[in-house]
C-alpha positions, 0 to 999 in steps of 0.5 A: 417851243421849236427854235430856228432851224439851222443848215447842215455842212458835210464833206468828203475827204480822204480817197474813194471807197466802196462806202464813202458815198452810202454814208453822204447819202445815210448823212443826208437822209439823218440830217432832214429828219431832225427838225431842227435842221432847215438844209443841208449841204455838201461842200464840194472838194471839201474844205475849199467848198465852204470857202469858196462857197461852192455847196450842193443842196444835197436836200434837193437831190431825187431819191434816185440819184441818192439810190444810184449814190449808195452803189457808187464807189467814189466820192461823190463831192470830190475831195482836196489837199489843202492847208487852211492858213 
């Protein structure tokens, strides 16, 4: 018997590399083959995106914009400094 399906949260953090956003795209792509997970979201300035529940529903993005993502160097979700009290 399969259970409720869950969400998935991924962030980016640290700086921009030539990789960072291939392996959000490689998440992404991993996470909605599971079956028991429903969506997934990315946390926009990473921890700051949760709390602020400022997300992106990565699941809808095309495969053209996670295409053009994989030869992106940058950090597609953006990143932030912040110290969680």
């Amino acid at each position: 018997m399969m259970g409720r399906k869950r969400n998935a949260v991924v962030g980016q953090s640290g700086g921009p590399t030539a990789v960072i956003n291939n392996s959000l795209v490689g998440v992404n792509h991993e996470a909605l083959q599971h079956e028991k997970i429903g969506q997934i979201y990315g946390m926009l300035r990473g921890i700051k995106g949760v709390l602020d529940e400022d997300l992106v529903d990565l699941g809808r993005e095309s495969s053209q914009t996670l295409e053009m993502l994989c030869v992106t160097p940058s950090l597609a979700l953006g990143t932030v400094r912040y110290k969680v009290t």
